[in-house]
C-alpha beads as a LAMMPS data file, in Angstrom:
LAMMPS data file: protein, C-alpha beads

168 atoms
167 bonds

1 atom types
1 bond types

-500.0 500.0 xlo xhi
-500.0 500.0 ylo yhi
-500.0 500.0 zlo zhi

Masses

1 110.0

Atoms # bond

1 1 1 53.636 -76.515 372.106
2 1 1 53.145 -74.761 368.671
3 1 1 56.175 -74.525 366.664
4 1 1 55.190 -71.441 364.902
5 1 1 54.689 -69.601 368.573
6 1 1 58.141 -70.595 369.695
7 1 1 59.203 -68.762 366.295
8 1 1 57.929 -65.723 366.441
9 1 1 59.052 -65.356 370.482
10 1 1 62.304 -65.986 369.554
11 1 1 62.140 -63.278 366.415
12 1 1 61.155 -61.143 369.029
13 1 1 64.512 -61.867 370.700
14 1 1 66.406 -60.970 367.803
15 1 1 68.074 -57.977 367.269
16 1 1 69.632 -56.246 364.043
17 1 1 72.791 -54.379 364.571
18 1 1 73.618 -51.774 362.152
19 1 1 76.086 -49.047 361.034
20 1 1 78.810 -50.713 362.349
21 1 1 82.603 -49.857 361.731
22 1 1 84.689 -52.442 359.653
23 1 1 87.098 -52.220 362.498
24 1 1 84.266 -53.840 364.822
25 1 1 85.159 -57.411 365.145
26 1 1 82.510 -60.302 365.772
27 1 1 84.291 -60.772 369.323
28 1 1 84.062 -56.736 370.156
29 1 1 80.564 -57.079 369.550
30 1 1 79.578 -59.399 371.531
31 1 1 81.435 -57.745 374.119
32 1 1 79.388 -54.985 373.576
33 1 1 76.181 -56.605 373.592
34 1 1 76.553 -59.199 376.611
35 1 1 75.681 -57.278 379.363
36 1 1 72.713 -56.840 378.502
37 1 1 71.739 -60.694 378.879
38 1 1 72.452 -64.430 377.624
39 1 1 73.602 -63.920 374.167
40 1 1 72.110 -67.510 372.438
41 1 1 73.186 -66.999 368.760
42 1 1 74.731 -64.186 366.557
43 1 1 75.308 -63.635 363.181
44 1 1 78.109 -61.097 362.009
45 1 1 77.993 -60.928 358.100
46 1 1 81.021 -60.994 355.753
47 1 1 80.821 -59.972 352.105
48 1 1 80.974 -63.618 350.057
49 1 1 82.045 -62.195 346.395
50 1 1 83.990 -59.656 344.726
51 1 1 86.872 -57.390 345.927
52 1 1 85.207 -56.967 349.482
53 1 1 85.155 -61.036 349.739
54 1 1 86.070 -61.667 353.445
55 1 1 85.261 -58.157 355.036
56 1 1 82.349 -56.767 357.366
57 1 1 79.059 -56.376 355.870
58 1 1 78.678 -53.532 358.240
59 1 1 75.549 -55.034 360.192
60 1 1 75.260 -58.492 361.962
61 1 1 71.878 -59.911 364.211
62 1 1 71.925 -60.764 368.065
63 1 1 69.713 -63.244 369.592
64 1 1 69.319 -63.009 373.474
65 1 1 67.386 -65.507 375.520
66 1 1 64.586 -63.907 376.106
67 1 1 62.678 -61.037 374.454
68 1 1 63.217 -58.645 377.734
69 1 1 66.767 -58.493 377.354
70 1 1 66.503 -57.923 373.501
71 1 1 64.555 -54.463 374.034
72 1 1 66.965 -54.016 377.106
73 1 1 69.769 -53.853 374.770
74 1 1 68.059 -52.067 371.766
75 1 1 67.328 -48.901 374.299
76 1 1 70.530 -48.651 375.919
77 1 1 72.572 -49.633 372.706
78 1 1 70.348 -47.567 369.897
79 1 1 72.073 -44.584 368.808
80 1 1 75.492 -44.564 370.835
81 1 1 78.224 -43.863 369.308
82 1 1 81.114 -47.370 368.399
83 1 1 84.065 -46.290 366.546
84 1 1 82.582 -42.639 365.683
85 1 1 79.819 -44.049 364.347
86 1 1 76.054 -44.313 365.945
87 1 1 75.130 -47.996 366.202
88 1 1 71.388 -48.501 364.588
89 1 1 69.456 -51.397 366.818
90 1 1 65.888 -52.415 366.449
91 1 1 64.038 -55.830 366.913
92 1 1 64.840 -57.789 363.581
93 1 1 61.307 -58.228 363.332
94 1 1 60.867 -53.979 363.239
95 1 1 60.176 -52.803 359.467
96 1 1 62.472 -49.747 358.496
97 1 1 60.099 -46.990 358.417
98 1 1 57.447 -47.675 361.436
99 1 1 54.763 -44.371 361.863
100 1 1 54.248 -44.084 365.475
101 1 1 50.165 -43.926 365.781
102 1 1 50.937 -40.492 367.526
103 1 1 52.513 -39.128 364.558
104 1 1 55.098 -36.581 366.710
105 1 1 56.792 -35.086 363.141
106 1 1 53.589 -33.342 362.529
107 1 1 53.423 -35.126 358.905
108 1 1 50.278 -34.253 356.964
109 1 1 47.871 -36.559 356.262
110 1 1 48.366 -36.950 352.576
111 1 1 52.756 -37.376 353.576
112 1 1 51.754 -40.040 356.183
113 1 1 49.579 -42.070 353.401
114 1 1 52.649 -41.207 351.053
115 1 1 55.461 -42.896 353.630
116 1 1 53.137 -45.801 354.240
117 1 1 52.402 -46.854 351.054
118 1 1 55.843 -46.380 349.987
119 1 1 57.095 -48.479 352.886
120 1 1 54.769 -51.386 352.744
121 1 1 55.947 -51.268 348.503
122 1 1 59.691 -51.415 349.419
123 1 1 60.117 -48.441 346.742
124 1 1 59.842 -44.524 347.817
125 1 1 59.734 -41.840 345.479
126 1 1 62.445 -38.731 345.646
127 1 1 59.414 -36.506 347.158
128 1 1 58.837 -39.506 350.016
129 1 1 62.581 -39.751 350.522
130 1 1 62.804 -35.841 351.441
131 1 1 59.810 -35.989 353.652
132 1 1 61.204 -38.799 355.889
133 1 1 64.370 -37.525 356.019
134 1 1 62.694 -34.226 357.465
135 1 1 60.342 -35.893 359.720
136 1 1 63.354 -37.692 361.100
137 1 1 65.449 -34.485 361.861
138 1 1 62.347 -33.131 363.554
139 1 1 61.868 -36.396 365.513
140 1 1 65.461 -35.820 366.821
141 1 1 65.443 -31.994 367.131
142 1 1 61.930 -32.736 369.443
143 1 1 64.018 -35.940 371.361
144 1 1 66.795 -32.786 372.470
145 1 1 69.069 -34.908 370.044
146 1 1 72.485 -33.900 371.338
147 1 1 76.367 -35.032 370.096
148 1 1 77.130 -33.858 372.992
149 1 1 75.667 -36.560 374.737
150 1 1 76.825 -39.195 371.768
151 1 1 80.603 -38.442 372.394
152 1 1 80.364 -39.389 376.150
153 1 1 79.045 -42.589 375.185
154 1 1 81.806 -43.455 372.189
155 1 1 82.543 -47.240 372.483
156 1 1 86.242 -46.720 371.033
157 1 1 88.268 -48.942 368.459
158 1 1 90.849 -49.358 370.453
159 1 1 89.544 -52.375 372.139
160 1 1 89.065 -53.947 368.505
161 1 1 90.719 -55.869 366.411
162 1 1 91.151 -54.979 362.925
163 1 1 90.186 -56.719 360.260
164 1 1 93.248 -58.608 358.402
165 1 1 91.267 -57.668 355.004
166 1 1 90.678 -54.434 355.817
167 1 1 93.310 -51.135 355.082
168 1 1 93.822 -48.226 357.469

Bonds

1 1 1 2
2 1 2 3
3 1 3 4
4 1 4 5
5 1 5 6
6 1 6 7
7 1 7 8
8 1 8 9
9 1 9 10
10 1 10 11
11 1 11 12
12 1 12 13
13 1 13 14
14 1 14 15
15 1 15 16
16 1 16 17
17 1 17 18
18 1 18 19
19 1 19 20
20 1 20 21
21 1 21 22
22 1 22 23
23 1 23 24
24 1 24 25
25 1 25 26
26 1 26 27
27 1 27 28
28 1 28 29
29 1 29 30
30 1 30 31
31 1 31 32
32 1 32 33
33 1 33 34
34 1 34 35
35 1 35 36
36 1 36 37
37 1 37 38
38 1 38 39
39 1 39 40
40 1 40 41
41 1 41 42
42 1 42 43
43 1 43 44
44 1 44 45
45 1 45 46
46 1 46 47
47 1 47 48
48 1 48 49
49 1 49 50
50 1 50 51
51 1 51 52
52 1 52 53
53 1 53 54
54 1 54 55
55 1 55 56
56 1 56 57
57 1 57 58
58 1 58 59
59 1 59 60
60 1 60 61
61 1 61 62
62 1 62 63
63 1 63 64
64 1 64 65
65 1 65 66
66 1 66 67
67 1 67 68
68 1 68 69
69 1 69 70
70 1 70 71
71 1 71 72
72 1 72 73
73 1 73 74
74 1 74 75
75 1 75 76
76 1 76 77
77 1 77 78
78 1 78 79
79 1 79 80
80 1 80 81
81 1 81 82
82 1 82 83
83 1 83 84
84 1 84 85
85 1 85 86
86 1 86 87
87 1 87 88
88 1 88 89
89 1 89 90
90 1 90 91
91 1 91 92
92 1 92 93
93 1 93 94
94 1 94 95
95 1 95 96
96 1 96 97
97 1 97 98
98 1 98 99
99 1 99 100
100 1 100 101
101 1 101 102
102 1 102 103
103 1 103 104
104 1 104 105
105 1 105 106
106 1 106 107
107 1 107 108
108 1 108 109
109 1 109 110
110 1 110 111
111 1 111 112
112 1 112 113
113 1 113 114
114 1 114 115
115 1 115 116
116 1 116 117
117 1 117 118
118 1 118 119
119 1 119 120
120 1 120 121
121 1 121 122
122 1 122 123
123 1 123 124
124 1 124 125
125 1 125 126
126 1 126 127
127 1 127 128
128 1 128 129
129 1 129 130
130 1 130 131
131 1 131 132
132 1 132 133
133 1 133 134
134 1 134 135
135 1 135 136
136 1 136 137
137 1 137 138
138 1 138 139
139 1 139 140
140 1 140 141
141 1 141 142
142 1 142 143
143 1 143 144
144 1 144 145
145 1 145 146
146 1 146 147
147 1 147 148
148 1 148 149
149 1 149 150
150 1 150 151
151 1 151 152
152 1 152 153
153 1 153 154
154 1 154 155
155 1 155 156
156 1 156 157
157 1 157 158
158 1 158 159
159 1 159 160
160 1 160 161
161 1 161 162
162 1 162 163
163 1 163 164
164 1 164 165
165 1 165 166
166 1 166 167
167 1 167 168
């Protein structure tokens, strides 16, 4: 078996968890997360220095068993609301800013090159910034976005545990 295959299947079991509420403990999210499959390692990051030493980093990765459960979990778990907040989960192995070939934001060809190039750099100018920002909105308008729809699905706090560190 070739090491570097078992790698990359795993990566594709991996899943980044993001936007989450300081009050969301390690334990609360794997709550959150285990029905979707066998959980087989997680990572929830703490700050290491300074005055935030100790508390949330505010994202943490998932690693389920197999890759079926991972995408299970990032379409069920993507966008709904934990603690008032909307929980942002993609496969770790995702980039940031992924153009979908169909291009549904109606970006101009020159705008498309401009996000690509800027993503694949790791910098964006103010221009590029604006532009995804508004293809996003009409990405979400054209989905039937609705908060609505986000409250009904509010994971609350309540089942949490603050964080010793952490002030209310």
């Amino acid at each position: 078996m070739d090491p570097n295959v078992f790698v990359g299947e795993k990566m594709e079991a991996k899943l980044y968890i993001g936007n989450l509420d300081m009050r969301i403990t390690e334990a609360a999210l794997i709550k959150m997360f285990s029905p979707f499959g066998k959980i087989v390692h997680e990572e929830f990051l703490l700050h290491t220095r300074g005055r935030k030493r100790g508390e949330p980093r505010g994202f943490a990765f998932i690693q389920y068993s197999s890759e079926e459960e991972a995408k299970l979990a990032k379409e069920k778990m993507h966008g709904r609301l934990a603690c008032g907040r909307p929980l942002v989960v993609r496969l770790s192995s995702e980039k940031y800013l992924i153009q979908e070939p169909h291009n549904p934001s109606g970006q101009s060809g020159e705008a498309a090159k401009t996000s690509l190039s800027a993503s694949s750099s790791g910098q964006m100018s103010r221009t590029s910034k604006i532009a995804a920002i508004k293809n996003k909105l009409k990405a979400l308008e054209g989905e039937g976005y609705s908060a609505k729809k986000q409250k009904q699905d509010n994971i609350p706090c309540s089942n949490t545990v603050d964080h010793p560190s952490v002030q209310r």
